[in-house]
C-alpha positions in Angstrom: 0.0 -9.8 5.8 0.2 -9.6 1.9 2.2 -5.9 0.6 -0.3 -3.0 1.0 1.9 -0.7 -0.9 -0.6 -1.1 -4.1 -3.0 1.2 -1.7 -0.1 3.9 -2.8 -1.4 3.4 -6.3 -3.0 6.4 -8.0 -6.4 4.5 -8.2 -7.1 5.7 -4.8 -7.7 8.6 -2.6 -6.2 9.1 0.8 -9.8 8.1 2.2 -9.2 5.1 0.7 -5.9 4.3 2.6 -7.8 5.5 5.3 -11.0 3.3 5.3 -8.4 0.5 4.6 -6.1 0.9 7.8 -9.5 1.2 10.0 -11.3 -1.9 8.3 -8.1 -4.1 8.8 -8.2 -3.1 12.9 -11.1 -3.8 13.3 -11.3 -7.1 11.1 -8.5 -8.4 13.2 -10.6 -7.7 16.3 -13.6 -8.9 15.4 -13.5 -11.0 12.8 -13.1 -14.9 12.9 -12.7 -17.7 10.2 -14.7 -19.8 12.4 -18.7 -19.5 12.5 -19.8 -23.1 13.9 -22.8 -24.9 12.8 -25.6 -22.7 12.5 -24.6 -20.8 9.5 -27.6 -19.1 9.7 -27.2 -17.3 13.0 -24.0 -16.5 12.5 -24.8 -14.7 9.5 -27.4 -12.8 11.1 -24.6 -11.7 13.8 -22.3 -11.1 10.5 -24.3 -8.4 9.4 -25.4 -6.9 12.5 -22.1 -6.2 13.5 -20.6 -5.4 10.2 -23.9 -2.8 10.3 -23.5 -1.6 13.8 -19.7 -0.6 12.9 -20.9 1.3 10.2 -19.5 -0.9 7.1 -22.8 -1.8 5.6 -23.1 2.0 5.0 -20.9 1.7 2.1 -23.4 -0.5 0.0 -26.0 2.2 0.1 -26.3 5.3 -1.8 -27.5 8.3 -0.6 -26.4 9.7 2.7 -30.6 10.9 3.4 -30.7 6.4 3.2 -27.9 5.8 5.8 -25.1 5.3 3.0 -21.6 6.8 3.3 -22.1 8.7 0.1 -24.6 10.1 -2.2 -23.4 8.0 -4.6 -22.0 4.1 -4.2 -18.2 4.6 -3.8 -17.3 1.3 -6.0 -13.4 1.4 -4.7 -14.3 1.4 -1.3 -17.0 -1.2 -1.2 -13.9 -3.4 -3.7 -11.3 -2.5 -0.4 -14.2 -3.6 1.7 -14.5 -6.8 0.3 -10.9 -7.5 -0.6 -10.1 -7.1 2.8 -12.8 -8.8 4.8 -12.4 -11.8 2.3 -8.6 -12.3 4.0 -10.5 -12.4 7.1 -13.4 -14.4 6.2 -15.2 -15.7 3.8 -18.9 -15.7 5.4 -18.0 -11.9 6.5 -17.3 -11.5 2.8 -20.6 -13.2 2.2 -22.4 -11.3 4.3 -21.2 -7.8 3.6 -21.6 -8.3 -0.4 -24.7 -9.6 -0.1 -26.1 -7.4 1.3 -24.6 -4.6 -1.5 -26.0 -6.8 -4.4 -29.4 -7.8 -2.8 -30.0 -3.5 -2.3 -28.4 -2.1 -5.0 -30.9 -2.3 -7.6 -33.1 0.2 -4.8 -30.0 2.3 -4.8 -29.9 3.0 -8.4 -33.6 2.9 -9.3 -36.2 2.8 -6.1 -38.4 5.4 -5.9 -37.9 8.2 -2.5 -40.8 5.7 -0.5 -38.4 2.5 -1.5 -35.6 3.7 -0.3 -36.6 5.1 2.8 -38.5 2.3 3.3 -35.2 -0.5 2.8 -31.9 1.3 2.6 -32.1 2.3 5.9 -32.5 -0.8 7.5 -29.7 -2.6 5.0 -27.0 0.1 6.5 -27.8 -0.5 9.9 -27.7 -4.4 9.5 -31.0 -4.6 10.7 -33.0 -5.9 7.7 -31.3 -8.6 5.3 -31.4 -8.3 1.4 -31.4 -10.5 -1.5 -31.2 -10.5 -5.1 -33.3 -13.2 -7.0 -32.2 -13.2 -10.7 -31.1 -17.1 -11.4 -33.8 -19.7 -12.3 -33.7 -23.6 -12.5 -33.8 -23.2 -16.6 -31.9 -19.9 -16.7 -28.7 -19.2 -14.8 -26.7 -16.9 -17.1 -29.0 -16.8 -19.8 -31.2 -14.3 -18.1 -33.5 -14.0 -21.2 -34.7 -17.4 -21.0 -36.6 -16.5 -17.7 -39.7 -18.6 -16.7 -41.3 -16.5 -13.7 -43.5 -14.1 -14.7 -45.5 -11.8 -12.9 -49.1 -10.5 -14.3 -51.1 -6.9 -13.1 -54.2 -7.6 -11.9 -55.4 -4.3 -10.8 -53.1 -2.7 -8.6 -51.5 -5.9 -7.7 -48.7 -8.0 -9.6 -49.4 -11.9 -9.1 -45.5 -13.5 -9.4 -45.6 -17.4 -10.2 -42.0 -19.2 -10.8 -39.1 -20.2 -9.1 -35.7 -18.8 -8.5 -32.9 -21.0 -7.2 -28.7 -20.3 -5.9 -30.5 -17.1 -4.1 -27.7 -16.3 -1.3 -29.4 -15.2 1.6 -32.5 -17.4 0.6 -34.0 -18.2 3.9 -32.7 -16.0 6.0 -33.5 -12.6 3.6 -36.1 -10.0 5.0 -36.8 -8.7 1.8 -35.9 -10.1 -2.3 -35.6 -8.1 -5.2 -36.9 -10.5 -7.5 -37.0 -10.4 -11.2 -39.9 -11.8 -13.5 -41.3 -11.9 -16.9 -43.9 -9.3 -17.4 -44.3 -9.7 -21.3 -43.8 -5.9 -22.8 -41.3 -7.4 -25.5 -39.8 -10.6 -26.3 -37.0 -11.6 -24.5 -34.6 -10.1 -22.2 -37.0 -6.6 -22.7 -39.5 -7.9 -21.3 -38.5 -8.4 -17.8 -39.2 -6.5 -14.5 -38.1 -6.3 -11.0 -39.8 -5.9 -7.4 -39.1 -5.9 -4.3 -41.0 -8.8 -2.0 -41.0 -9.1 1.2 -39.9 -12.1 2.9 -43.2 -12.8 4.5 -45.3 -12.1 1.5 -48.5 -14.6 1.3 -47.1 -16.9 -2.0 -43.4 -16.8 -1.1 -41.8 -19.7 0.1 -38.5 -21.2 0.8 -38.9 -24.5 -1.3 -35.5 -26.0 -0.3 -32.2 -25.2 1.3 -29.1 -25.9 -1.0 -26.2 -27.0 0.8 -23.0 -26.3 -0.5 -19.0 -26.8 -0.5 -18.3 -23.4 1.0 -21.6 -23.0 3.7 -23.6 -20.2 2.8 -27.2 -19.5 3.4 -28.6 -20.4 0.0 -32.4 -21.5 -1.7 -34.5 -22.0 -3.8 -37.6 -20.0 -3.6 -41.3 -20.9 -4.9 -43.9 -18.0 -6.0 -47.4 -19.5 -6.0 -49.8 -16.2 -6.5 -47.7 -14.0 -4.9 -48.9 -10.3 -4.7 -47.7 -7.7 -4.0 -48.5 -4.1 -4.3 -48.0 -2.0 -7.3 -45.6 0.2 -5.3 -43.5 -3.0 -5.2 -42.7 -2.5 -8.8 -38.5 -2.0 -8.7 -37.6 0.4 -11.8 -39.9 0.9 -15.2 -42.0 -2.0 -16.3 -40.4 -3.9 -19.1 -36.8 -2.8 -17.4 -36.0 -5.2 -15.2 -33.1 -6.7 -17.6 -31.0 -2.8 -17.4 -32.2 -2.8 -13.2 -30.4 -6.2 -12.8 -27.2 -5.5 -15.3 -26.1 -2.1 -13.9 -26.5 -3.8 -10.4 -24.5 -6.6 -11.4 -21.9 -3.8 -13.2 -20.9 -2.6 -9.6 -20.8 -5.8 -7.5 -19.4 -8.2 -10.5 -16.3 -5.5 -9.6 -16.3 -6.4 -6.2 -16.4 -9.9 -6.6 -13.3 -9.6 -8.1 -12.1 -7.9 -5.2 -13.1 -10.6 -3.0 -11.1 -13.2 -5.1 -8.4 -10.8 -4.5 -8.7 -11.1 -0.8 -8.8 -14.7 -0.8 -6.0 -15.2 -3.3 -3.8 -12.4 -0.8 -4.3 -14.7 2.2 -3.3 -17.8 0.1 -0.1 -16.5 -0.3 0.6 -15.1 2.6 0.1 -18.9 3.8 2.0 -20.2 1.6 4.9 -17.1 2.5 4.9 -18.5 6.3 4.8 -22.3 4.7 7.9 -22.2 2.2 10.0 -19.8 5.4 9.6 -22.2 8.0 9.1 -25.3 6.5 12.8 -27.7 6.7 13.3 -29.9 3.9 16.3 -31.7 3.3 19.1 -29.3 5.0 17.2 -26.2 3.8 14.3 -24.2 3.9 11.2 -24.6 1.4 11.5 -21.2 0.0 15.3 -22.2 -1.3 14.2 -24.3 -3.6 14.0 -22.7 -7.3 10.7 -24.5 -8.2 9.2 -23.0 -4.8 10.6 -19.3 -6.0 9.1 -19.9 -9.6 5.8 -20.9 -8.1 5.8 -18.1 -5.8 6.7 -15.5 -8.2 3.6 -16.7 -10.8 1.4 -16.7 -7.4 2.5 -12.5 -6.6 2.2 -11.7 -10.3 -1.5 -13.5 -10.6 -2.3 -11.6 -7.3 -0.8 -7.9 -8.5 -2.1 -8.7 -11.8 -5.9 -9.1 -10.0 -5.2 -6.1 -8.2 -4.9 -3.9 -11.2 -7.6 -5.0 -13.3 -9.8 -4.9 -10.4 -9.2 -1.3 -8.9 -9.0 -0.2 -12.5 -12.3 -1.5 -13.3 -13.3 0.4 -9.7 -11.5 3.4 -11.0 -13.4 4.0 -14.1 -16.8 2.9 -12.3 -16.5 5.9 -9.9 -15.5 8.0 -12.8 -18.6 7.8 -14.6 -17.6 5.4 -17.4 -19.4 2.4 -18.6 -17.1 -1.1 -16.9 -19.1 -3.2 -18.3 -16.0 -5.0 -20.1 -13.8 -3.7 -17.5 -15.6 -5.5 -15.2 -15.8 -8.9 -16.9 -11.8 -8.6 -17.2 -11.7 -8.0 -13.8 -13.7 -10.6 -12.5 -12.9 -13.0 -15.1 -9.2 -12.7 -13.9 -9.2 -12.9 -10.3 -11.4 -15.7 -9.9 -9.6 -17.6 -11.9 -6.2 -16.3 -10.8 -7.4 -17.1 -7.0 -7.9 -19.9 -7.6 -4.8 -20.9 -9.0 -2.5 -19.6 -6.1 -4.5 -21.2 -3.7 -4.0 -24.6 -5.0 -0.3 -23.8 -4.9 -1.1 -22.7 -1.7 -2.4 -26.3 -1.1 0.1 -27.7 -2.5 2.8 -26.2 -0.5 1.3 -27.5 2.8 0.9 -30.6 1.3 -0.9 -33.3 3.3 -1.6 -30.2 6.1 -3.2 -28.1 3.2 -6.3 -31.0 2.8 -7.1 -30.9 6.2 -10.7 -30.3 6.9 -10.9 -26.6 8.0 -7.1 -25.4 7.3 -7.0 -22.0 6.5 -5.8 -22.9 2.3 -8.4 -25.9 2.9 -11.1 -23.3 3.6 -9.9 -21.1 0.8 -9.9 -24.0 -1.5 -13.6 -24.6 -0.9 -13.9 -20.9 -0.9 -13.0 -19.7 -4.5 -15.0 -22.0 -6.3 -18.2 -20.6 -6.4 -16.8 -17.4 -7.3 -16.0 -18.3 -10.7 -19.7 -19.2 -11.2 -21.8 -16.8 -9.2 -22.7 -13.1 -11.1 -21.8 -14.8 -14.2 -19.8 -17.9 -15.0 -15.9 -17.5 -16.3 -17.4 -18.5 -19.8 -19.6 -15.8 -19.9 -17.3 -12.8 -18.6 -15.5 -14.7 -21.9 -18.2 -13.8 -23.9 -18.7 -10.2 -22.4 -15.1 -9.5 -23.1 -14.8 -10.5 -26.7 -18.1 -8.7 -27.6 -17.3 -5.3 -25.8 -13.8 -5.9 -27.8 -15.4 -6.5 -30.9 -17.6 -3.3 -31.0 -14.8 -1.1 -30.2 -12.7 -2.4 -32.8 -16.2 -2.1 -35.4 -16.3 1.7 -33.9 -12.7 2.1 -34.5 -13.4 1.0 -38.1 -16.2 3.4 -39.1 -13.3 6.4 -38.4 
């Protein structure tokens, strides 16, 4: 296993080191890389037992809604994932997903909401989903087609919404639509629909490189309740960014994890691998690669817990963030094509651990917002400070 002395880092508390040790037993226990063919059920089983050990409570805030604290603890839920991405991606899957499709209730559901969802989310016993992304409007969320209309004390959603991890196997979605207060991105709003909702169905199942239980889902009429509205009318666009502030963090975190098993891999690959009268790691090219694959992965590490850091101090990440997940997705997935390319014809293998990895990373660089636009984020939060900075 990769160095854990960055847990020694001041960015955590000894509850931290703690939550890490436990997490890592029982991952080794339980845990497996291998799910077999029906992704969906062995989701399902993901986040019961990730619920039933108590891990799910760390998405949830609010100890009166089954979460660990009043208040999400971003570092732990980043350890979390960092962790059980070196075990497994689907148990990565199914553990973030499940913070990202609830958190919007955490931060703005009304008491009724939350007692009626967070509950079940900590226990594993109700699955959650986040609908944002659209056929026309992936991360240009201000382009958004589905819209939702009050007719009395009713909202009627019509639209689409496609890439929705956990579409299909979600009990509830908190879906976002158009509701027309202002132009553009203000004039968005978010509820929460339940999976069996007359209006709502599952118009397709998306396959992808890495399986994940993924859709696209079709609102025709939908209704739903008035108390189903997520957050103020008109503010679905702030609902759906400070969501995406927390767990854009702990996709980063993720990365890390996969990135840390890629080079443990490639550690036990360039020890034990003979090649002409001497051991892989001998080699200077192999010591120069490795050394750029520890610095990308340490690099990762500090961005990401700093980003973590500031999130549980209070302060706005929403640059911090971006950096963070900008630079381990794209870090990851360079040490785990060196990975690859240090088992060479083994590391192409259908269902090697790197091969896996490979498949793995890619999405991360796209999901809750593309490299490209973590770019953009960056340079405008950079751009402001340095216009603050100027009108001292």
């Amino acid at each position: 296993m990769s160095d854990q002395t960055y847990l020694e880092w001041p960015f955590f508390d000894e509850r931290h080191r703690q939550l890490q040790t436990e997490l890592e037993a029982w991952a080794s226990a339980n845990v497996t890389e291998h799910h077999g063919s029906d992704l969906d059920t062995a989701c399902r089983e993901l986040v019961a037992k990730l619920g039933a050990a108590g891990w799910l409570r760390y998405v949830v805030g609010g100890t009166a809604y089954g979460g660990c604290h009043d208040v999400i603890d971003t570092r732990a839920v980043c350890l979390l994932r960092e962790t059980l991405g070196r075990h497994s991606g689907l148990a990565d899957f199914a553990f973030g997903m499940q913070g990202l499709g609830s958190g919007a209730i955490t931060l703005h559901g009304t008491d009724a909401q939350k007692r009626d969802y967070l509950p079940r989310v900590a226990a594993g016993q109700a699955i959650a989903a986040f609908a944002l992304s659209e056929p026309g409007s992936g991360s240009d969320v201000a382009a958004m087609a589905c819209s939702a209309h009050q007719d009395g004390d009713e909202y009627v959603i019509d639209g689409e919404k496609t890439w929705i991890s956990n579409g299909g196997i979600a009990d509830f979605y908190v879906v976002f639509a158009r509701t027309g207060e202002a132009p553009g991105s203000r004039g968005l709003s978010a509820f929460i629909v339940d999976a069996d909702r007359a209006g709502l169905e599952i118009a397709e199942r998306i396959d992808v490189i890495a399986p994940h239980p993924l859709a696209r889902l079709r609102f025709r009429e939908c209704r739903v309740p008035k108390s189903c509205l997520l957050g103020l009318p008109g503010q679905g666009f702030k609902v759906a960014m400070q969501t995406l502030d927390i767990f854009r963090t702990s996709v980063a975190a993720a990365a890390l994890g996969f990135a840390r098993r890629a080079l443990d891999e490639a550690l036990k690959r360039a020890t034990t691998r003979d090649m002409f009268g001497q051991k892989l790691a001998d080699f200077q090219i192999t010591q120069a690669k490795l050394a750029q694959m520890a610095t990308g992965v340490d690099t990762s590490a500090l961005l990401t817990y700093r980003a973590a850091w500031l999130r549980d101090q209070g302060r706005t990440i929403t640059g911090a963030a971006a950096m963070a997940k900008m630079t381990s997705t794209e870090t990851a997935q360079q040490v785990i094509d060196a990975a690859v390319q240090m088992w060479g014809g083994c590391g192409v293998v259908s269902d090697h651990p790197v091969e896996r990895l490979y498949r793995e990373i890619r999405s991360l660089r796209i999901y809750e917002g593309a490299t490209e636009v973590q770019q953009l984020i960056i340079a405008r939060q950079t751009l402001s400070a340095y216009a603050r900075e100027q009108e001292h």
